[in-house]
Biopython code that builds the backbone (N, CA, C, O; Angstrom):
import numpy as np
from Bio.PDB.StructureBuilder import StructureBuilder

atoms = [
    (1, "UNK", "N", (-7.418, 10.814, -5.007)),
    (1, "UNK", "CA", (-6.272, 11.576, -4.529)),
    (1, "UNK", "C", (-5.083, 10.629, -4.359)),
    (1, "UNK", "O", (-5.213, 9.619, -3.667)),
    (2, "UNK", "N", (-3.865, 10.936, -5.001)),
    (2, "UNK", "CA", (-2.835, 10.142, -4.853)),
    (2, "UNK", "C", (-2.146, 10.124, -3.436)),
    (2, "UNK", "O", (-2.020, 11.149, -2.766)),
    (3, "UNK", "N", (-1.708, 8.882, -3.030)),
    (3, "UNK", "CA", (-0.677, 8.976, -1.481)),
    (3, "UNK", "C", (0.180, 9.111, -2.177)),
    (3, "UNK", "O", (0.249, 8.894, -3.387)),
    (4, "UNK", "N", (1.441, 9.749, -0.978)),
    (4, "UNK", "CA", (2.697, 9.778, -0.991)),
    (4, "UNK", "C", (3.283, 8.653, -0.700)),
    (4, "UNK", "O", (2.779, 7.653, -0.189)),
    (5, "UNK", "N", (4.459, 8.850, -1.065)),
    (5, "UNK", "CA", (5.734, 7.665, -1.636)),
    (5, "UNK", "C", (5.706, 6.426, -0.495)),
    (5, "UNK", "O", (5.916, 5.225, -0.668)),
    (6, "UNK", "N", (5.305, 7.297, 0.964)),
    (6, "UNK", "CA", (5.028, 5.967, 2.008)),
    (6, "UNK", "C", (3.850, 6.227, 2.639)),
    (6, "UNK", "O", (3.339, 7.286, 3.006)),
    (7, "UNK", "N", (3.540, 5.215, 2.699)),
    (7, "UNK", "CA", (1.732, 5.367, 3.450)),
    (7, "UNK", "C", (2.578, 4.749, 4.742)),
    (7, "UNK", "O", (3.673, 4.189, 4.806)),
    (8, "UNK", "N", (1.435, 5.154, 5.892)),
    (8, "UNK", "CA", (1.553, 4.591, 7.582)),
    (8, "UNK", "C", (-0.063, 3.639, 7.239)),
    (8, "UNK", "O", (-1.117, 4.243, 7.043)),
    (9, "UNK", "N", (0.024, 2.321, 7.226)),
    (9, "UNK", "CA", (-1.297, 1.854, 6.916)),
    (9, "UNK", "C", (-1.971, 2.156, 8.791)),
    (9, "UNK", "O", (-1.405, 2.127, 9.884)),
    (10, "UNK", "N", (-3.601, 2.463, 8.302)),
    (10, "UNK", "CA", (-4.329, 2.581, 9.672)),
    (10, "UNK", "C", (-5.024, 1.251, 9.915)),
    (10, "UNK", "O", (-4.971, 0.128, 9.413)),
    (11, "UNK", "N", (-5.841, 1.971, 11.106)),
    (11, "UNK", "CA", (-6.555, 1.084, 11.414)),
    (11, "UNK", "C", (-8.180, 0.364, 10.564)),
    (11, "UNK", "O", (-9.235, 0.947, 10.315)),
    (12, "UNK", "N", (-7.894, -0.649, 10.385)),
    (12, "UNK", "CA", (-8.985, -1.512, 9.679)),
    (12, "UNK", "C", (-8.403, -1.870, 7.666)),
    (12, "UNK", "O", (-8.872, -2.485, 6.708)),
    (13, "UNK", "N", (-7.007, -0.922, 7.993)),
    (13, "UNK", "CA", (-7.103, -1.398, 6.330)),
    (13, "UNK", "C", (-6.810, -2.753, 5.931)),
    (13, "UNK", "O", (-6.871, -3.708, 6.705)),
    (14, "UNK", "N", (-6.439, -2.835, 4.517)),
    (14, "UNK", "CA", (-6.074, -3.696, 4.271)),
    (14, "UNK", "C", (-5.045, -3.920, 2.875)),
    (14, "UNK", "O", (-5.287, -3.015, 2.076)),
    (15, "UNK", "N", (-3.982, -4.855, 2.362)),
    (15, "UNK", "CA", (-3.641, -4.119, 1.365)),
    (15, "UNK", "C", (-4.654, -4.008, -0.112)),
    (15, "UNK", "O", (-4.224, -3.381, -1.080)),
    (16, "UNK", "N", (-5.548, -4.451, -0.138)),
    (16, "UNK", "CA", (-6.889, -4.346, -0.987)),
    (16, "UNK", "C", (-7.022, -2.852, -1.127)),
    (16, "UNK", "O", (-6.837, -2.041, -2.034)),
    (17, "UNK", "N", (-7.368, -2.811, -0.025)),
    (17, "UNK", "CA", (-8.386, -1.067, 0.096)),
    (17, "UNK", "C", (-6.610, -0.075, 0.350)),
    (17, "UNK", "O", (-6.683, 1.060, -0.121)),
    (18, "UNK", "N", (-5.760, -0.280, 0.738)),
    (18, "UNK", "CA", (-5.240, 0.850, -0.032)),
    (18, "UNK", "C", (-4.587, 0.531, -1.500)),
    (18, "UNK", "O", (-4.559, 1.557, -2.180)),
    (19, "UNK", "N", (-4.141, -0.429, -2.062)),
    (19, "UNK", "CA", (-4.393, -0.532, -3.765)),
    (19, "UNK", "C", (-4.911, 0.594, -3.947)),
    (19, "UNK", "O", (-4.533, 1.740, -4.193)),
    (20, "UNK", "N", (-6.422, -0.280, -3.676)),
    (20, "UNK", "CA", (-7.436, 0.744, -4.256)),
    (20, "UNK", "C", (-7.495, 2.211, -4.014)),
    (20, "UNK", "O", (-7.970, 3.086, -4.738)),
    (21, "UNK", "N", (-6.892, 2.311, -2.799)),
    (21, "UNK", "CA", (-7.049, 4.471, -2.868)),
    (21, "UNK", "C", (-6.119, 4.821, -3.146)),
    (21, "UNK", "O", (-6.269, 5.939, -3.639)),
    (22, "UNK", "N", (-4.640, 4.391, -3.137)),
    (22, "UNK", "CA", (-3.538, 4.582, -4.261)),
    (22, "UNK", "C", (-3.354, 4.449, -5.397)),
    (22, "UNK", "O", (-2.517, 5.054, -6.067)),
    (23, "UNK", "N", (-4.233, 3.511, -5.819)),
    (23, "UNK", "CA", (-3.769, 3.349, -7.417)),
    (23, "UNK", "C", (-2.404, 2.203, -7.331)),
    (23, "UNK", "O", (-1.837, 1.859, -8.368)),
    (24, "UNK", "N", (-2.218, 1.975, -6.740)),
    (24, "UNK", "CA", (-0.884, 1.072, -6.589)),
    (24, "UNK", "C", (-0.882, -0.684, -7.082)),
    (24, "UNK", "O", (-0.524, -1.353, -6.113)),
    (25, "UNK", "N", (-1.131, -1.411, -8.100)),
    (25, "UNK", "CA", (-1.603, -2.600, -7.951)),
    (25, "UNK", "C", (-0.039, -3.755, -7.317)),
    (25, "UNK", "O", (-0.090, -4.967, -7.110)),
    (26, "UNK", "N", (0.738, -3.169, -7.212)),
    (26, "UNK", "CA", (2.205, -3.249, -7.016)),
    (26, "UNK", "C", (2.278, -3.200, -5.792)),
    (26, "UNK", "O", (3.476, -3.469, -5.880)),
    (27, "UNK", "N", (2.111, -3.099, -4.594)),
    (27, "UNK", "CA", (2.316, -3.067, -3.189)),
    (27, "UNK", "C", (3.292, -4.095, -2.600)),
    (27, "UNK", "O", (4.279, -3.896, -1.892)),
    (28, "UNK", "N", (2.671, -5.474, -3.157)),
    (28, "UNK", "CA", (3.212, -6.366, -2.535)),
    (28, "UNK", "C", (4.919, -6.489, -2.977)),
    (28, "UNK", "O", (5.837, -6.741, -2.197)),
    (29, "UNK", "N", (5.018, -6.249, -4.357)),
    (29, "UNK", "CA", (5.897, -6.872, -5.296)),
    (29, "UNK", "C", (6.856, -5.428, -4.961)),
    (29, "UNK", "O", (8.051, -5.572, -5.215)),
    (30, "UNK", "N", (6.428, -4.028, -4.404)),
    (30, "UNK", "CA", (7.536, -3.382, -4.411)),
    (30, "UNK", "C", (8.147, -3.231, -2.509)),
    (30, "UNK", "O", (9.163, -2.631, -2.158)),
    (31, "UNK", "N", (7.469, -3.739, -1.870)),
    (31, "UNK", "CA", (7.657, -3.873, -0.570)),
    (31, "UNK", "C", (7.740, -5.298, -0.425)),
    (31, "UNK", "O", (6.834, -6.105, -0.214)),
    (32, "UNK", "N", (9.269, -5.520, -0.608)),
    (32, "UNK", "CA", (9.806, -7.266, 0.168)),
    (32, "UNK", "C", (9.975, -7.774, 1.327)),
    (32, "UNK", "O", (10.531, -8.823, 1.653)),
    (33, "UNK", "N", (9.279, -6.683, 2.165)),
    (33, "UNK", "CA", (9.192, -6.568, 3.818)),
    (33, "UNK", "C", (7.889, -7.558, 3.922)),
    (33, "UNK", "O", (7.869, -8.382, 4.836)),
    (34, "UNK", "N", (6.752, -7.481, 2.948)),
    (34, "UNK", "CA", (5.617, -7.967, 3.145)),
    (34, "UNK", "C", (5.340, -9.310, 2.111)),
    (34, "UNK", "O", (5.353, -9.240, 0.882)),
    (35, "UNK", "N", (5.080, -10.581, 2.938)),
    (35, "UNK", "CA", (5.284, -11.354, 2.419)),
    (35, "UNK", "C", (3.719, -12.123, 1.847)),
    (35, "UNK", "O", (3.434, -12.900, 0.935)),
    (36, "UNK", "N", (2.919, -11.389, 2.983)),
    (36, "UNK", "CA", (1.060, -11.848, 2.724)),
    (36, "UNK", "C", (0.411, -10.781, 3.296)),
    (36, "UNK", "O", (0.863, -9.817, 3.914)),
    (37, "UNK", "N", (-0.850, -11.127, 2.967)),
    (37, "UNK", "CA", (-1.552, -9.636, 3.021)),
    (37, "UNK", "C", (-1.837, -10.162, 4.618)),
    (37, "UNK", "O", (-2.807, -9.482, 4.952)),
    (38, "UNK", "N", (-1.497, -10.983, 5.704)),
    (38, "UNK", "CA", (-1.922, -11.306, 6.908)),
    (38, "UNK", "C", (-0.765, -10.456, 7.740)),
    (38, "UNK", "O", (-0.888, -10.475, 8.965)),
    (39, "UNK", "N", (0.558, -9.571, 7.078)),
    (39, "UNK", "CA", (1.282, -9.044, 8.097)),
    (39, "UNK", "C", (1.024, -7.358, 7.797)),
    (39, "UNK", "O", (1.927, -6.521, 7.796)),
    (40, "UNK", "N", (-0.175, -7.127, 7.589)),
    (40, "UNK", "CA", (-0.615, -5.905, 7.510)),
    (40, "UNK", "C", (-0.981, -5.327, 8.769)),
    (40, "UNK", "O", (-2.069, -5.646, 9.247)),
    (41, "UNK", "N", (-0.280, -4.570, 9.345)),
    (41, "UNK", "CA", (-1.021, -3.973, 10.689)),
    (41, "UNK", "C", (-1.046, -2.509, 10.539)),
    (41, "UNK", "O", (-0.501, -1.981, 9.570)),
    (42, "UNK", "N", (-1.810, -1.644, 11.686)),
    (42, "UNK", "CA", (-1.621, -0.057, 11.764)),
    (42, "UNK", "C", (-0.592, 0.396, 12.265)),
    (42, "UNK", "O", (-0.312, 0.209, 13.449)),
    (43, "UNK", "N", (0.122, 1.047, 11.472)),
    (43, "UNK", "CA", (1.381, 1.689, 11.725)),
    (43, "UNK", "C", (2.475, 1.116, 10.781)),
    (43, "UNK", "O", (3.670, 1.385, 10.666)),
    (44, "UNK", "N", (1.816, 0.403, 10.267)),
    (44, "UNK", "CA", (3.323, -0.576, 9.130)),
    (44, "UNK", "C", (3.473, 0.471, 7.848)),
    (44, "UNK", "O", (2.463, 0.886, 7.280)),
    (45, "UNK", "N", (4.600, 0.806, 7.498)),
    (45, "UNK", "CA", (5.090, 1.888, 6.374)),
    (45, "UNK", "C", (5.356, 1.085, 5.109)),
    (45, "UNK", "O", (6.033, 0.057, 5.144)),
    (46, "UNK", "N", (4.786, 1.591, 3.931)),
    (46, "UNK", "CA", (4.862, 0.625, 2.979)),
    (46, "UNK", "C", (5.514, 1.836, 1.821)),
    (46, "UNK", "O", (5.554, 3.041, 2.073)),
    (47, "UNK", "N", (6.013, 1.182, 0.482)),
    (47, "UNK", "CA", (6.168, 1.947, -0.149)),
    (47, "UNK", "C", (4.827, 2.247, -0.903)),
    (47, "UNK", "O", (3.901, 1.585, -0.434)),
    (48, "UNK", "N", (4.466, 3.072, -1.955)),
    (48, "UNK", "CA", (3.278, 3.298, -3.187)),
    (48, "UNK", "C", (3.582, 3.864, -4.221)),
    (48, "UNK", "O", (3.351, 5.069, -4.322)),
    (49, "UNK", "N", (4.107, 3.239, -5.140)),
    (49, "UNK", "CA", (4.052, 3.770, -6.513)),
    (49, "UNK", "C", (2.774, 3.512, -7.430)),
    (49, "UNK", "O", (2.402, 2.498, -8.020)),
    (50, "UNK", "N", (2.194, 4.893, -7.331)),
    (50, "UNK", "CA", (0.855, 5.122, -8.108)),
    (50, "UNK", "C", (0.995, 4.840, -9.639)),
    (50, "UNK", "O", (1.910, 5.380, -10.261)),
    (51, "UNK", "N", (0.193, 4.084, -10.203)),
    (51, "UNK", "CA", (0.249, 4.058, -11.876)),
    (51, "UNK", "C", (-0.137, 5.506, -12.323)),
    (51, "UNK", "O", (-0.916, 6.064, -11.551)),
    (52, "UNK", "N", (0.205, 6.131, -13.278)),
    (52, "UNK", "CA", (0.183, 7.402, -13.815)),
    (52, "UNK", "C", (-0.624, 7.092, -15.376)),
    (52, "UNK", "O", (-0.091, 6.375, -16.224)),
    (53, "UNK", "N", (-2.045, 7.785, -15.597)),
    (53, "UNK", "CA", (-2.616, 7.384, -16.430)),
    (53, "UNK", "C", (-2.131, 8.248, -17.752)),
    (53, "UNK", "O", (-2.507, 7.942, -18.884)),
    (54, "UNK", "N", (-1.479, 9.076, -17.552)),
    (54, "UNK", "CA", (-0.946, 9.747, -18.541)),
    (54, "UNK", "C", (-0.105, 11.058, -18.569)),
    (54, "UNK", "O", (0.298, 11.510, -19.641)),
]
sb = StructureBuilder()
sb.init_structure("model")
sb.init_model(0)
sb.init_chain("A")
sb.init_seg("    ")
for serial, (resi, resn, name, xyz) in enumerate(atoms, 1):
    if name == "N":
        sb.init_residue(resn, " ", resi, " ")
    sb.init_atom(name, np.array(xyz, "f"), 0.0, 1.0, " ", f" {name:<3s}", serial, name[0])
structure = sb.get_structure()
């Protein structure tokens, strides 16, 4: 199931595991707010642009 345009990350994620349930391999590179995957907390708003397989 695709997320919308901003995820609220929860508790225990990480940006790994939402990649992975977005489809997003881009997280880091389209959110310049986030500089390592160590300033990931619950409640931080990220952007997600899902790859579109066709």
């Amino acid at each position: 199931m695709p997320c919308d345009e901003f995820y609220v990350v929860g508790e225990g994620e990480t940006l790994q595991s939402i990649m992975d349930k977005c489809g997003d391999p881009f997280i880091v590179e389209n959110n310049p707010h986030i500089h390592d995957s160590d300033e990931v907390f619950p409640g931080l708003v990220i952007k997600v642009v899902p790859l579109n397989d066709g």
